[in-house]
Backbone as CSV, one residue per row, in Angstrom:
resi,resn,N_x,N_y,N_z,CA_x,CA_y,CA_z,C_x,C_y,C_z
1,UNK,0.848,-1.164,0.000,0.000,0.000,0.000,0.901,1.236,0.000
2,UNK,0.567,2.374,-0.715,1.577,3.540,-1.035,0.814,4.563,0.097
3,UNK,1.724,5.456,-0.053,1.448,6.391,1.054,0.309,7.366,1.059
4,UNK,-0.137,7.300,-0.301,-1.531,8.061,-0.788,-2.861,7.111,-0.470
5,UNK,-2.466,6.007,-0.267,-3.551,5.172,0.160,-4.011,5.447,1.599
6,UNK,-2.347,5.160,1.831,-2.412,5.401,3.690,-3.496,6.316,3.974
7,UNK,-2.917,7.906,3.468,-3.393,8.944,4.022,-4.866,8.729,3.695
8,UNK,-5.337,8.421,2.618,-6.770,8.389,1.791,-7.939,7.160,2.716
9,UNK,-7.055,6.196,3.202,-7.506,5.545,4.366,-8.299,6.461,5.944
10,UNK,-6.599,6.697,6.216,-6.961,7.605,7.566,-8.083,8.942,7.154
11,UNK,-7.727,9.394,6.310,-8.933,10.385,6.140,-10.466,10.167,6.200
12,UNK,-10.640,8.889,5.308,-11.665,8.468,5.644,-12.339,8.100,6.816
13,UNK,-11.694,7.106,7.088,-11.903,6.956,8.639,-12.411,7.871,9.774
14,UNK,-11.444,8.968,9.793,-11.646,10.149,10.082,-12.761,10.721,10.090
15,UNK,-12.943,11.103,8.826,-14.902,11.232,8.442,-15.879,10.624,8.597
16,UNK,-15.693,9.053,8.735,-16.667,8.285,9.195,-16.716,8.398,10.661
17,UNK,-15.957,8.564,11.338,-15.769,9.057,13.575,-16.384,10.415,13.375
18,UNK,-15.851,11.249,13.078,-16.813,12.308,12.947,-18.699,12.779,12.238
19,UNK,-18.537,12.017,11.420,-20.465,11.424,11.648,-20.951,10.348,11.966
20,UNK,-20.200,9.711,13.163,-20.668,8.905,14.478,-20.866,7.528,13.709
21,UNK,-20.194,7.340,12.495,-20.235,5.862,11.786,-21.560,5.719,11.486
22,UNK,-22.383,6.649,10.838,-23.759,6.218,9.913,-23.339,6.357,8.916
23,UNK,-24.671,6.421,7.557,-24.384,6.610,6.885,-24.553,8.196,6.410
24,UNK,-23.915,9.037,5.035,-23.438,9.855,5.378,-22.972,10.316,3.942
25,UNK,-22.276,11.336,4.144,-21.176,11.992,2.963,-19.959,10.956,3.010
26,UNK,-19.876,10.964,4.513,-18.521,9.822,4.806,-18.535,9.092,4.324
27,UNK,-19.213,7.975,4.555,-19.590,6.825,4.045,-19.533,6.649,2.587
28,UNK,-20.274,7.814,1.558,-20.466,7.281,0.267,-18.664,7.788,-0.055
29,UNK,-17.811,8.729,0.186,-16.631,8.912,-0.042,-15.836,7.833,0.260
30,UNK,-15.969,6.803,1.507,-15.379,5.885,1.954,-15.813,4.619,0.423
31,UNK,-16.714,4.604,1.113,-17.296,3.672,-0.271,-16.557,3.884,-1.574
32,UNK,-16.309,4.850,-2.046,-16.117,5.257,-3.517,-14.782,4.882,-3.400
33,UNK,-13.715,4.829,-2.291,-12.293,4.131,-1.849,-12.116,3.251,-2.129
34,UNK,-12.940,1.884,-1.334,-13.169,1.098,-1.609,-13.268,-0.123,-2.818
35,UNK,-13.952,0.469,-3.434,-14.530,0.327,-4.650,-13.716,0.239,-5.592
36,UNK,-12.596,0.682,-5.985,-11.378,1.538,-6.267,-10.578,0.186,-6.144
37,UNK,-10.143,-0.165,-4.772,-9.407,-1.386,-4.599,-9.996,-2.172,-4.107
38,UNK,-10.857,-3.138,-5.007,-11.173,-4.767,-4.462,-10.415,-5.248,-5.030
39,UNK,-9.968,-6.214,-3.665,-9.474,-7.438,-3.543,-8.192,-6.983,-3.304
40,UNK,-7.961,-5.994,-2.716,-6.731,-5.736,-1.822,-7.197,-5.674,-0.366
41,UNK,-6.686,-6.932,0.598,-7.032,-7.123,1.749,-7.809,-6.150,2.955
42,UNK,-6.735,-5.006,2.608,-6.809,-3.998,3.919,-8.181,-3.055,3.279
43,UNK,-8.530,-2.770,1.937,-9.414,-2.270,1.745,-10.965,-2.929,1.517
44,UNK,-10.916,-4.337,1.357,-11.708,-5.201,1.807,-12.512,-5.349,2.909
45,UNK,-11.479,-4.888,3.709,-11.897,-5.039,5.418,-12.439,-3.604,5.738
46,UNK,-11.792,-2.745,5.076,-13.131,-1.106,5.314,-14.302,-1.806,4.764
47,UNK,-13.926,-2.353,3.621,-15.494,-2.638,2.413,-16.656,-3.283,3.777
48,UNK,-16.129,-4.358,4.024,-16.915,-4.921,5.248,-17.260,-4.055,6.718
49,UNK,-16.667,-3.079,7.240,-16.588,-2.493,7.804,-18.228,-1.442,7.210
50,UNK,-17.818,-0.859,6.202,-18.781,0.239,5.860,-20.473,-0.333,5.339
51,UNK,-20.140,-2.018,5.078,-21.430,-2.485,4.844,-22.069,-3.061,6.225
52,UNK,-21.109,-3.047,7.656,-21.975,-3.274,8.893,-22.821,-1.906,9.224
53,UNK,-22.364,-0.720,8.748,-22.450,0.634,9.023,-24.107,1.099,8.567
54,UNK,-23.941,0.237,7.036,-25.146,0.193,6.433,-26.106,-0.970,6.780
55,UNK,-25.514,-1.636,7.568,-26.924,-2.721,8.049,-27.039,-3.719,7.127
56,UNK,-26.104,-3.651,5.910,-26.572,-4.893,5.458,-24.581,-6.453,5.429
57,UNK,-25.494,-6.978,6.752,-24.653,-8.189,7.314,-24.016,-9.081,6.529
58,UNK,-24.797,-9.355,5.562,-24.406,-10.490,4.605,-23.244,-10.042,3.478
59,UNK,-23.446,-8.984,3.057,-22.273,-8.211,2.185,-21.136,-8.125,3.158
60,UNK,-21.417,-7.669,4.362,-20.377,-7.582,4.990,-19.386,-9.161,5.841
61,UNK,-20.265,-9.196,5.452,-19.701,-11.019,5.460,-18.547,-11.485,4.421
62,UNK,-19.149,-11.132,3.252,-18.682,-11.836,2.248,-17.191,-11.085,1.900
63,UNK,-17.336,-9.183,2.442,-15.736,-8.645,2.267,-14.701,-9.260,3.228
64,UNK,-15.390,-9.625,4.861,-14.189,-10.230,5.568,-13.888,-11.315,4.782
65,UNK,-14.505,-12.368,4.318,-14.180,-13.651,3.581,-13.096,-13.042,2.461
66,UNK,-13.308,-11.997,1.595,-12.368,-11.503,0.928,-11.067,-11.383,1.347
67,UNK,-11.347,-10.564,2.206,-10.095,-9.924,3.320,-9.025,-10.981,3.807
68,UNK,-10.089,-12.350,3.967,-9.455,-13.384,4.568,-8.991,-13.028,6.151
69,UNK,-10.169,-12.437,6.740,-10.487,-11.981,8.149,-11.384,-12.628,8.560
70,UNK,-11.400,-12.929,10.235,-12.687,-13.382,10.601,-13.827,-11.903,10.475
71,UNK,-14.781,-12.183,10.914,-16.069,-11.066,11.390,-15.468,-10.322,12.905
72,UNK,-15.332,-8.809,12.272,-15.071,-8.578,14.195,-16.155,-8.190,14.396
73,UNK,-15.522,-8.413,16.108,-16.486,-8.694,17.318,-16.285,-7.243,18.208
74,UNK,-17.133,-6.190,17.394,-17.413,-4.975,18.249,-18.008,-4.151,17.538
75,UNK,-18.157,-2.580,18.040,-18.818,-1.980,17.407,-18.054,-1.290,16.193
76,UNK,-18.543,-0.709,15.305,-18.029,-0.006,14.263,-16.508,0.532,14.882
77,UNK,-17.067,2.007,15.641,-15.759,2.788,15.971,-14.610,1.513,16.865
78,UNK,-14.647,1.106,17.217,-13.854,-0.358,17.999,-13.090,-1.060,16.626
79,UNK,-13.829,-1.373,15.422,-12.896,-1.444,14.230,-12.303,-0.361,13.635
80,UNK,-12.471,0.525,13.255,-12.468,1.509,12.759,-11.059,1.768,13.637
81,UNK,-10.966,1.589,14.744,-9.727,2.153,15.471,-8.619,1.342,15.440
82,UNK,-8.906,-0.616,15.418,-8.341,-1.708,15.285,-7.262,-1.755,13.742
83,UNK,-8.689,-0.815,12.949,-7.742,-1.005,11.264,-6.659,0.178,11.407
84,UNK,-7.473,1.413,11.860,-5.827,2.288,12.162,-4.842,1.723,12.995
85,UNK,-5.005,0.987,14.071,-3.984,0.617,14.353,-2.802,-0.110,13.785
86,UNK,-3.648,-1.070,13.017,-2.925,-1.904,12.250,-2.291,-1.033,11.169
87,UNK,-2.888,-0.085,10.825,-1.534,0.639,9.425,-0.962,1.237,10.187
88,UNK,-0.754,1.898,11.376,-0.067,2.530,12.075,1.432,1.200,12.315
89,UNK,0.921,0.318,12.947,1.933,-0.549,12.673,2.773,-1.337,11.541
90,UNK,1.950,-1.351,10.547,2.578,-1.553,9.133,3.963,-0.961,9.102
């Protein structure tokens, strides 16, 4: 992942904590990220991330299976902080 991703990541993110993880402006910008890179792991796992956001479970199923992640076990912002962590450590 290049460093324009990075940032284009955290930004998002960003925007999605700041309108409390609904859906949103955030969201469809996050989305449009996404979208962009399937089937690159780490953006997979937003993909799944932003379809728990939207309520629909089963899509979001099928990006962790992408991701080759289990399903996490918390609320949105609780991932949302788990995936920054993890590029922070990258």
């Amino acid at each position: 992942m290049n460093q324009a991703d990075l940032i284009a990541i955290t930004e998002a993110i960003d925007a999605l904590d700041k309108e409390r993880y609904a859906m949103g402006p955030a969201w469809n910008v996050a989305h449009e990220l996404v979208v962009g890179h399937e089937g690159e792991a780490f953006f997979d796992r937003l993909y799944a991330l932003l379809h728990r956001i939207e309520g629909d479970h089963s899509n979001a199923s099928y990006w962790y299976g992408q991701a080759g992640v289990d399903e996490f076990d918390g609320d949105a912002r609780a991932e949302a902080k788990a995936l920054l962590k993890e590029l922070e450590e990258a």
